[in-house]
TORLUM-404201 format. One line per 10 residues: for each residue z, y, x of C-alpha. Coordinates in nm, 2 decimals. Layout:
Z Y X; ...
***
This chain:
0.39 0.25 -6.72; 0.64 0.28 -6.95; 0.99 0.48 -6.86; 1.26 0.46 -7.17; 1.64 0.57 -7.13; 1.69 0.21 -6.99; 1.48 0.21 -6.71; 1.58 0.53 -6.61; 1.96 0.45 -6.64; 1.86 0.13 -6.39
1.64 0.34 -6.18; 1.96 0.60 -6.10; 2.19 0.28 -6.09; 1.95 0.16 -5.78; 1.94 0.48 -5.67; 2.33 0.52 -5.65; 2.37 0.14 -5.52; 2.05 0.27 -5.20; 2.26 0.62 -5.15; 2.46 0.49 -4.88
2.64 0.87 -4.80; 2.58 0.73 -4.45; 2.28 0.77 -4.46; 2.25 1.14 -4.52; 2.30 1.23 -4.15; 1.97 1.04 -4.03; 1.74 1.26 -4.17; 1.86 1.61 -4.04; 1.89 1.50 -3.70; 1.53 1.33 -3.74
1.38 1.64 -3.82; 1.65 1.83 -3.57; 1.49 1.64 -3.27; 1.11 1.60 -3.44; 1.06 2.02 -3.50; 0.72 2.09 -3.56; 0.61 1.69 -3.57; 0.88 1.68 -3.89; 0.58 1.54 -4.11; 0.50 1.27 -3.90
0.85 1.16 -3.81; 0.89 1.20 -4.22; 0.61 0.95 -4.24; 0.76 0.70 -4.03; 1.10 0.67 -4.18; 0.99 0.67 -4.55; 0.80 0.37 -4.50; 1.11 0.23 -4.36; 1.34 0.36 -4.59; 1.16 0.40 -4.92
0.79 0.21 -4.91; 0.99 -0.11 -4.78; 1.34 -0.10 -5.02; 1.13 -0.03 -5.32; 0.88 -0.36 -5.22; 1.23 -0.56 -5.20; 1.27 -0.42 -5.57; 0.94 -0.56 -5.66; 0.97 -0.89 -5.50; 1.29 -0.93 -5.70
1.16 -0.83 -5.99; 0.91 -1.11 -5.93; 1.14 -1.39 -5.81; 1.41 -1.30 -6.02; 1.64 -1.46 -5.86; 1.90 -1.42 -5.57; 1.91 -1.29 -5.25; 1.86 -1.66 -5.13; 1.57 -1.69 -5.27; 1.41 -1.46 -5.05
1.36 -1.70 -4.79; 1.41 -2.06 -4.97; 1.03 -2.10 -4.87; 1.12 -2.12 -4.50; 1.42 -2.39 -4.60; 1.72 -2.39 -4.77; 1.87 -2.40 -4.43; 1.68 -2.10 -4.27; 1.79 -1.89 -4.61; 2.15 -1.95 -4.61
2.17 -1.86 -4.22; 1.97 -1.55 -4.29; 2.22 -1.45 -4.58; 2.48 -1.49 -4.38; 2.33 -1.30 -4.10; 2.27 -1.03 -4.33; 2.62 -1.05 -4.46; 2.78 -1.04 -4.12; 2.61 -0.71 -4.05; 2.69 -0.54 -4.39
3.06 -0.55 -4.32; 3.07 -0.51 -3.96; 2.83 -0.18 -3.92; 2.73 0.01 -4.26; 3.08 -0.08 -4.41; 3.29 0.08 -4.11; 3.01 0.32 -4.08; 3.13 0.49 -4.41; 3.50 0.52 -4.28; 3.36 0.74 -3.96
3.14 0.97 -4.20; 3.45 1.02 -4.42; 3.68 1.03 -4.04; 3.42 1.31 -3.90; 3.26 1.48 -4.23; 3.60 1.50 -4.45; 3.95 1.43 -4.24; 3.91 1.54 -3.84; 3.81 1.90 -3.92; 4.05 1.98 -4.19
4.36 1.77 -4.06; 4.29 1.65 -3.69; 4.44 1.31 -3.71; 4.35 1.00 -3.55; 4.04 0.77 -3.64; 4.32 0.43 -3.65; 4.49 0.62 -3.94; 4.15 0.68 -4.14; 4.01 0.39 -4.10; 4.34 0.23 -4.17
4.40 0.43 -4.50; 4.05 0.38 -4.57; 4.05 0.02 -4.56; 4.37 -0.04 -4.72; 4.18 0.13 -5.04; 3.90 -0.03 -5.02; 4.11 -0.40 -4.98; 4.30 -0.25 -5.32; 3.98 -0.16 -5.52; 3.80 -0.46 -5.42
4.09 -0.71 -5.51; 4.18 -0.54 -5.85; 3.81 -0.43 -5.94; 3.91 -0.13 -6.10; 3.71 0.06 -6.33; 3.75 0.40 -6.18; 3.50 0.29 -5.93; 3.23 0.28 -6.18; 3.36 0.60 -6.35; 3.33 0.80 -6.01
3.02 0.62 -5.94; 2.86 0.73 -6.26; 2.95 1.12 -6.21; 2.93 1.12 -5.80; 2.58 1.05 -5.72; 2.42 1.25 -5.96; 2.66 1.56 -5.85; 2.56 1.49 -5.46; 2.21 1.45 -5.58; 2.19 1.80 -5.66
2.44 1.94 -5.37; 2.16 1.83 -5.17; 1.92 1.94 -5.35; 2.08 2.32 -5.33; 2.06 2.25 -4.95; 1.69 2.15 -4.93; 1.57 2.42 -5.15; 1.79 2.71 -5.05; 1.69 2.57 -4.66; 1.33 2.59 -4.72
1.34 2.95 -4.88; 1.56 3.09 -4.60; 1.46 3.32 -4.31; 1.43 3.09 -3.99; 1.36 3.11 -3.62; 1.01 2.93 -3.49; 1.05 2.57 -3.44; 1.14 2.38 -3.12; 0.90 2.18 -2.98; 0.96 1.80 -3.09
1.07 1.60 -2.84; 0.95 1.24 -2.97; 0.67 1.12 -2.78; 0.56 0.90 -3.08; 0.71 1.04 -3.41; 0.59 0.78 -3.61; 0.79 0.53 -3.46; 1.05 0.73 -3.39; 1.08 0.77 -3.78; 1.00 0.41 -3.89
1.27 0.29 -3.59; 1.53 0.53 -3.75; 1.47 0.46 -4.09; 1.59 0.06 -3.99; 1.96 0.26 -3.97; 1.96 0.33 -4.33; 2.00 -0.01 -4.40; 1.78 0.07 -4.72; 1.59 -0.25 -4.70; 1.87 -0.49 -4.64
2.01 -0.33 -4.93; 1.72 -0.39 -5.12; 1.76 -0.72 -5.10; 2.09 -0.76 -5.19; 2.14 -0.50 -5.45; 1.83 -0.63 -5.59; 2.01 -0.96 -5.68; 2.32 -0.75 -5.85; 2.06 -0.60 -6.06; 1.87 -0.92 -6.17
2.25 -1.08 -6.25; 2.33 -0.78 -6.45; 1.98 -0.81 -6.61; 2.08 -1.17 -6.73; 2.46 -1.08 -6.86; 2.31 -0.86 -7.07; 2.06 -1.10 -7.17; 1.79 -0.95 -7.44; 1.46 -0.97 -7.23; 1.25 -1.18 -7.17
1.13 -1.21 -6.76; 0.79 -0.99 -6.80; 1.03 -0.73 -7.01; 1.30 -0.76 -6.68; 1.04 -0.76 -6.44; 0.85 -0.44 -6.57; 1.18 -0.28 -6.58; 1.25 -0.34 -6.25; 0.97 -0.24 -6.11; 0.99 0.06 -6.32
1.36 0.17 -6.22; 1.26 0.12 -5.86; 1.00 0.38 -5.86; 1.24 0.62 -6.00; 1.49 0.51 -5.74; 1.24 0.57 -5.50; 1.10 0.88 -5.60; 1.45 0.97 -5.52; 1.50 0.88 -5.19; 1.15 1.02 -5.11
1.25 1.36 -5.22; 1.62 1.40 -5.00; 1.51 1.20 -4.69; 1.20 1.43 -4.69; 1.34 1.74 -4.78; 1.60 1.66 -4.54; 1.42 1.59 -4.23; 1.23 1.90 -4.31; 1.57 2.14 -4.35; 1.66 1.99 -4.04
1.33 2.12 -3.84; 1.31 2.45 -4.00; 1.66 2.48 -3.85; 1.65 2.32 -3.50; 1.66 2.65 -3.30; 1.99 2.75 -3.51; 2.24 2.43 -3.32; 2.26 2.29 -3.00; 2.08 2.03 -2.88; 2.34 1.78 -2.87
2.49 1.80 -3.19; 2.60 1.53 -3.38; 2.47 1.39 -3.64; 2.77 1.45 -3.90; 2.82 1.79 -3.74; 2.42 1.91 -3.80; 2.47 1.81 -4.17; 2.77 2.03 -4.21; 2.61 2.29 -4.02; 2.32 2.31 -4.27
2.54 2.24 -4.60; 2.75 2.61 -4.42; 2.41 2.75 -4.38; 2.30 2.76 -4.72; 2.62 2.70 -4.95; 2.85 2.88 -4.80; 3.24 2.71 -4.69; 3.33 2.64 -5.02; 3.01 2.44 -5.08; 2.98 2.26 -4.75
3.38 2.17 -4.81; 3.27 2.02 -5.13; 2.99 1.82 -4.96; 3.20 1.68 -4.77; 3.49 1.55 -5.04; 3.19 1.40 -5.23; 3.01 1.26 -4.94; 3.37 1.06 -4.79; 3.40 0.95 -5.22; 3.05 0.83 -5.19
3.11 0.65 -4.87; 3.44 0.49 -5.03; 3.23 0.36 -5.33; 2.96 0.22 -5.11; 3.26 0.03 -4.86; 3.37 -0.13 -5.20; 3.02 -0.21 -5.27; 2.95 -0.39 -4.95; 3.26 -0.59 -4.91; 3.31 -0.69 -5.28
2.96 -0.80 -5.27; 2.99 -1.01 -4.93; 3.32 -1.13 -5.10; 3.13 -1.32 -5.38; 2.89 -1.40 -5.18; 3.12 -1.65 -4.97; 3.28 -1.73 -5.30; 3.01 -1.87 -5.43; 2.99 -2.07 -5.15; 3.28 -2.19 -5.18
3.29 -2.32 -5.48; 3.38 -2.01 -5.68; 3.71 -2.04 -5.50; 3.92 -1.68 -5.56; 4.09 -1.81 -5.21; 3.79 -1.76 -5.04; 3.73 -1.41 -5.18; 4.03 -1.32 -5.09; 4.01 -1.38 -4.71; 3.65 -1.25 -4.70
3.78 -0.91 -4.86; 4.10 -0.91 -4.56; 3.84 -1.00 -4.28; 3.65 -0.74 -4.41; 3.83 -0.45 -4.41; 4.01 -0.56 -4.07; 3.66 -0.52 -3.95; 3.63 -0.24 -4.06; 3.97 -0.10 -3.95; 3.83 -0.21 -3.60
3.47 -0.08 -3.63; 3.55 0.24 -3.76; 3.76 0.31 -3.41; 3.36 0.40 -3.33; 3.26 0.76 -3.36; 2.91 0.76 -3.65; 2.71 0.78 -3.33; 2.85 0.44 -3.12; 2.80 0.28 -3.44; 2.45 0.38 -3.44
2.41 0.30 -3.11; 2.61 -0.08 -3.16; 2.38 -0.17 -3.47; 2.07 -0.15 -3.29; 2.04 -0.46 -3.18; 2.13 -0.63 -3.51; 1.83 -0.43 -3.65; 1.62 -0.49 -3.39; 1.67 -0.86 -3.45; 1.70 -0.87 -3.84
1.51 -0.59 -3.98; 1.18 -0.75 -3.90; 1.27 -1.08 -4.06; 1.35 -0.86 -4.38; 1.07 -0.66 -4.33; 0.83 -1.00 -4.36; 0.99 -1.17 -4.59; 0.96 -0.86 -4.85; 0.61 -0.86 -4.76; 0.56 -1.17 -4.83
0.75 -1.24 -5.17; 0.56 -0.93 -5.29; 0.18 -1.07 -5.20; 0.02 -1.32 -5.45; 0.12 -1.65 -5.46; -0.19 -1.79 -5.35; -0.14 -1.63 -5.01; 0.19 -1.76 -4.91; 0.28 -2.10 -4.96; 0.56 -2.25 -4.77
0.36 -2.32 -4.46; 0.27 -1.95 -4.44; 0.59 -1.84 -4.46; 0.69 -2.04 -4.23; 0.46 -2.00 -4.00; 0.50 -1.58 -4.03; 0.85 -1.62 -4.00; 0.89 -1.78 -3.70; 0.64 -1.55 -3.50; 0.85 -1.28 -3.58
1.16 -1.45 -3.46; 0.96 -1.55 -3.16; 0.82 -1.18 -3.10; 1.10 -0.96 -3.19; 1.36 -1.12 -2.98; 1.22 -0.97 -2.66; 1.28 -0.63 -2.86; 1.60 -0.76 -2.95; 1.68 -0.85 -2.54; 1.55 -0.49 -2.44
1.83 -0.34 -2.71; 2.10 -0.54 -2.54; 2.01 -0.43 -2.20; 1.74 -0.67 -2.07; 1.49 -0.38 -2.05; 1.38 -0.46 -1.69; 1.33 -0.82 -1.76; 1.18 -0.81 -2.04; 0.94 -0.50 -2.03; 0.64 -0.72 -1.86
0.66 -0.91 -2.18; 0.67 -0.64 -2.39; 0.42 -0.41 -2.17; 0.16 -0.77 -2.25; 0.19 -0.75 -2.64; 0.04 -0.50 -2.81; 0.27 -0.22 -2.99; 0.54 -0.43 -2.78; 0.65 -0.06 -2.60; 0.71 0.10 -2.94
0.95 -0.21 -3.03; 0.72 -0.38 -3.29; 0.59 -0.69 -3.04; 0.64 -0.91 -3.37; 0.38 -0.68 -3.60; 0.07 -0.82 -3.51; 0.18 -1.13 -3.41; 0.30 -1.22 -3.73; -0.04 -1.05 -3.93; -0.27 -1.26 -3.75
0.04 -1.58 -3.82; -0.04 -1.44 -4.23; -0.43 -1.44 -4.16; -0.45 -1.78 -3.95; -0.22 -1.98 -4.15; -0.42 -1.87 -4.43; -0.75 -1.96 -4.29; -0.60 -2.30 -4.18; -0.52 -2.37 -4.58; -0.81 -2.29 -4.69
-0.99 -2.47 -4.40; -0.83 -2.83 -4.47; -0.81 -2.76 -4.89; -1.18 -2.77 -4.85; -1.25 -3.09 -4.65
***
């Protein structure tokens, strides 16, 4: 395994692109509400968060490619809608997500004004940055995540040598689950598969290696990206147990990380967090739009028209979204996940696994059982619980919301079988 300058300036680039600020307030509260159970609700949302985005890293680094790729198996057809799905939900949940962060973390506690002129101020940067493409972004980005990298670092370590009280009991039933489910809210392996695709273009601009010198790179960088992640969301979850008996049970996500960044560094240091958690947020919102902007451009015919409008409908969106406190957001994006995380999920799986395993009739055949058996999960998450719960009480894992897991394993196996069956008549 080789790791040179290079693959470690690409691993912290992937690492910067997967460190949504966002998603800093889903750990604590994880661990907040898990207590003494903290490892096994730490389980659960690494392979969610981590194990998953960095198998989207290695499925691009084999495809090398773009995000359509991903699915072009299934059809052309089935690919584009999924991209555009995938879009849709980048700039109407994580995007205005990062305005409420920056609303509740950085501008209600200090100044008291409204969320409508945040978001509105917010956006109207984030419409300027992503229009002009300024440099500075990439300056501040350079600088930022490795400075918030070791902020919370100082909280995880000075946490875990602190004085606390005994731990609350947990109050998950299945932590597991609890974790994996949460860990969908991160967005980290949607992200995977599109920022995956920035770094394969980016790979190709630069154009001096070969594809096994690209492909062992980004593999490469995406360990070190993950390593990463592994070591805040864990150390995270685990700050937030050791500290559960110090808040009250029904505080806020945004509000719990502030309360432990106070805890251990102080006003001056948890003000700090805070500036460079709503700068990380801003960088991320020009991420996500700029990068559904070219998307549609490129549908269009390169057409700057069409990047245009996208960038305006975007940040309206977001002006409108980010009326939502970080919680309702939450809350709203379930369903979406519900419905489109476990399409991602399989489709990672499968452009990771050897070819031999996954021709186009498997994937289409694994595919569409997880449409088929997620969408009573997805029903349940829009508030057909009662009608759907015989359905989901007769599929096995179907009352933790993964009625599509099996289902679509014994769709790989079968389909498989079915191959191999006919190849050898």
């Amino acid at each position: 395994m080789q790791f040179n300058k290079e693959t470690f300036i690409t691993g912290f680039a992937l690492f910067s692109m997967f460190f949504g600020a966002g998603n800093l307030i889903l750990p604590p509260n994880l661990g907040f509400k898990a207590g003494e159970m903290w490892l096994w609700v730490a389980v659960g949302f690494v392979i969610s968060a981590v194990v998953l985005p960095l198998l989207g890293i290695f499925a691009h680094a084999r495809l090398q490619g773009t995000m359509l790729d991903f699915g072009k198996k299934v059809s052309p057809a089935f690919s584009l809608i999924y991209c555009l799905i995938v879009y849709a939900i980048s700039i109407t949940l994580p995007s205005p997500r990062t305005a409420s962060v920056t609303h509740e973390m950085a501008i209600q506690p200090f100044f008291g004004t409204s969320s409508l002129l945040t978001s509105s101020l917010y956006f109207g940067l984030v419409l300027f940055f992503v229009l002009n493409r300024s440099k500075i972004l990439n300056i501040i980005g350079k600088f930022l995540t490795p400075i918030i990298f070791l902020v919370i670092l100082s909280i995880i370590c000075i946490g875990i040598f602190s004085t606390h009280s005994p731990m609350n009991i947990s109050v998950f039933e299945t932590p597991v689950v609890n974790g994996l489910l949460e860990g969908y809210q991160t967005f980290d392996a949607i992200g995977a598969v599109v920022v995956g695709g920035v770094v394969i273009i980016s790979l190709r601009l630069k154009g001096r290696k070969t594809f096994a010198e690209n492909r062992l790179l980004i593999r490469n960088s995406g360990i070190i990206a993950g390593i990463g992640l592994f070591i805040v969301y864990a150390g995270l979850i685990y700050n937030g147990a050791l500290f559960n008996s110090d808040f009250e049970g029904n505080i806020s996500r945004t509000e719990l990380l502030s309360g432990l960044s106070l805890k251990t560094l102080g006003t001056i240091g948890s003000t700090f967090l805070s500036v460079l958690v709503s700068l990380a947020c801003f960088t991320t919102a020009v991420g996500i739009v700029t990068g559904t902007s070219d998307f549609i451009k490129g549908l269009f015919r390169e057409s700057q028209q069409a990047y245009i409008v996208t960038a305006i409908i975007g940040c309206v969106l977001g002006v409108v979204m980010g009326q939502l406190d970080v919680h309702d957001i939450i809350v709203v994006a379930v369903p979406a996940l519900m419905f489109i995380y476990p399409i991602t999920i399989v489709l990672i799986l499968l452009n990771v696994l050897p070819e031999k395993f996954t021709s186009s009739f498997v994937f289409r055949v694994v595919v569409v059982t997880t449409i088929l058996f997620s969408f009573p999960d997805f029903l349940a998450s829009i508030g057909f619980q009662d009608q759907v719960q015989p359905i989901l009480e007769a599929i096995p894992l179907g009352q933790y919301s993964l009625a599509w897991l099996l289902p679509a394993t014994f769709g790989f196996i079968f389909s498989n079988i079915f191959i191999k069956f006919f190849k050898s008549k």
